[in-house]
C-alpha positions as CSV (number, residue, x, y, z in Angstrom):
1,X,105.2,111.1,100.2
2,X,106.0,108.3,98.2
3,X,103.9,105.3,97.1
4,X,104.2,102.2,99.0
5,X,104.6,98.6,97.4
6,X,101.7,96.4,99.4
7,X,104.0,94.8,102.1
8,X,105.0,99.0,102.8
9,X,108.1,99.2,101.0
10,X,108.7,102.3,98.8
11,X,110.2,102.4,96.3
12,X,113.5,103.7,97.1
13,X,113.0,101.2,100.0
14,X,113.4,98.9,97.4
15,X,116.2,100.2,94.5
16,X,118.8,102.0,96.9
17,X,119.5,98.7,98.5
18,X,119.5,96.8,95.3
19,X,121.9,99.3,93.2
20,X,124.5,99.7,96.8
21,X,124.7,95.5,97.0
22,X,125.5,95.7,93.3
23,X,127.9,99.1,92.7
24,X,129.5,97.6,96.0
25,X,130.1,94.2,94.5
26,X,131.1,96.1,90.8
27,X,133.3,98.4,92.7
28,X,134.9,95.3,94.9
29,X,135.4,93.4,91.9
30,X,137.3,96.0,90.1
31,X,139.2,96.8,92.6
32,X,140.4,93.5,92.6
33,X,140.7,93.3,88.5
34,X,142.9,96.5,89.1
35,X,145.2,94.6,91.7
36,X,145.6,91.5,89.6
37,X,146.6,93.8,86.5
38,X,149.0,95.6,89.0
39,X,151.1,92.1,89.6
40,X,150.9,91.6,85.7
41,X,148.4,88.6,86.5
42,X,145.4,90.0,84.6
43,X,147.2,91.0,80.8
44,X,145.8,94.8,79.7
45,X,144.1,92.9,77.1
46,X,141.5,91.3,79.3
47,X,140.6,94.6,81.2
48,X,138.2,95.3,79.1
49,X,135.6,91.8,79.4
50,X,136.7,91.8,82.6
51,X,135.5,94.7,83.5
52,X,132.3,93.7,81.7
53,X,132.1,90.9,83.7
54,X,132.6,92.8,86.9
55,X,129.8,94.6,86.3
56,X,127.3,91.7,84.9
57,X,128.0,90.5,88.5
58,X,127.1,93.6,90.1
59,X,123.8,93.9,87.9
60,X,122.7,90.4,88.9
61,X,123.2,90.6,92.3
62,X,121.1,94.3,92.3
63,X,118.0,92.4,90.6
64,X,118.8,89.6,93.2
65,X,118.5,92.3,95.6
66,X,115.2,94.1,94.2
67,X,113.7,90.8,93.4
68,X,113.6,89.4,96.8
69,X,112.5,93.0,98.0
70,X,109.6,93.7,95.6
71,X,106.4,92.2,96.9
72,X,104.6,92.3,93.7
73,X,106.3,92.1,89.8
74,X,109.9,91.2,90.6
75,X,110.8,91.7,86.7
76,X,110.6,95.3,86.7
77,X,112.6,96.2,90.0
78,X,115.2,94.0,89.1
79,X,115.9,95.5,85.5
80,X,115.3,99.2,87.4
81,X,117.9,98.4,90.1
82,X,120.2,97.4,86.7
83,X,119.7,100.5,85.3
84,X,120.8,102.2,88.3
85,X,124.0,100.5,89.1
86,X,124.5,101.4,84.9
87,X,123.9,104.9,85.2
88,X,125.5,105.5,88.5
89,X,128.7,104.0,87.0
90,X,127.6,105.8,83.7
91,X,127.9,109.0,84.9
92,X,130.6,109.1,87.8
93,X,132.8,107.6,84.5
94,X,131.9,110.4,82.4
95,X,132.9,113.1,85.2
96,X,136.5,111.5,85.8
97,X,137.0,110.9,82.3
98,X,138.2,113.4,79.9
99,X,137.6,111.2,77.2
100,X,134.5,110.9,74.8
101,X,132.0,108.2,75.3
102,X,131.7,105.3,73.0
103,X,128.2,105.1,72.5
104,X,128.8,101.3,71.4
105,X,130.5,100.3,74.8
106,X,128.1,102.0,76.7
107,X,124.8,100.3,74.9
108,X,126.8,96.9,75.2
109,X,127.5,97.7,78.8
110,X,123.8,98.5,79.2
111,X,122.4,95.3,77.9
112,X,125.0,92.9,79.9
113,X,123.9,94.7,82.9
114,X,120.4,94.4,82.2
115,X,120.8,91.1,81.0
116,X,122.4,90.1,84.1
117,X,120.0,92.0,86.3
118,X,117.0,90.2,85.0
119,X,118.5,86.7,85.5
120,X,119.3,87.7,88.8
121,X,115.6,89.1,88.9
122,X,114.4,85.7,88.0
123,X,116.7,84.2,90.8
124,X,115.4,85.8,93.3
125,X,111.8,85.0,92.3
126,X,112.0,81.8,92.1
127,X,114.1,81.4,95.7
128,X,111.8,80.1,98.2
129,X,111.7,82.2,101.0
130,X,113.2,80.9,104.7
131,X,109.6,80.1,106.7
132,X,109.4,81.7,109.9
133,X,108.7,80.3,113.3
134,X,108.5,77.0,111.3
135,X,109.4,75.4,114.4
136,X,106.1,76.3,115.9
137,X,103.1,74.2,116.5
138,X,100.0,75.2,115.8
């Protein structure tokens, strides 16, 4: 049995929603890099930021994610929910690639994402949360 954060969410309860909102928001966005490069829009020269940026966007909206589910310290779940939108697109990459890894692309790739995680982290600590049955009386 796993441990439970104090409003009863587990971990997993937690990251796995986090890392799908951002490898589906990576994945969307390259999908969409990859259509504008197919009409000649995007130049094969600015694949390679682009990509970057793609997934800087998908690491801040995971610690987005994790930071408005975390009930205690948002910090942490938002870099962990980074890390595992990085190494989810880490290692499906190296299976369909036959190429080596470049160990500085991969540690630059590693901070963006965490970089972005964490401000999306800090984003979704510092959004006020939507009251409930404000429209009560008491």
């Amino acid at each position: 049995m796993m441990r439970k954060t104090n409003e009863g969410r587990s971990p997993a309860g937690i990251l796995l929603p986090a890392a799908a909102a951002g490898l589906l928001a990576t994945l969307l966005l390259m999908l969409v890099g990859a259509v504008l490069m197919h009409q000649g829009t995007l130049p094969e020269g600015a694949v390679a930021p682009c990509a970057l940026v793609f997934l800087a966007a998908g690491g801040l909206l995971a610690g987005l994610v994790a930071a408005k589910c975390a009930a205690g310290r948002k910090l942490p779940w938002a870099l962990g929910a980074g890390f595992v939108v990085f190494l989810i697109l880490l290692v499906v990459g190296v299976l369909l690639q036959s190429q080596p890894v470049n160990p500085v692309r991969v540690a630059a790739s590693l901070l963006c994402v965490l970089a972005a995680s964490a401000l999306g982290g800090f984003a979704g600590a510092n959004m006020r949360k939507k009251k409930r049955y404000s429209h009560v009386k008491k």
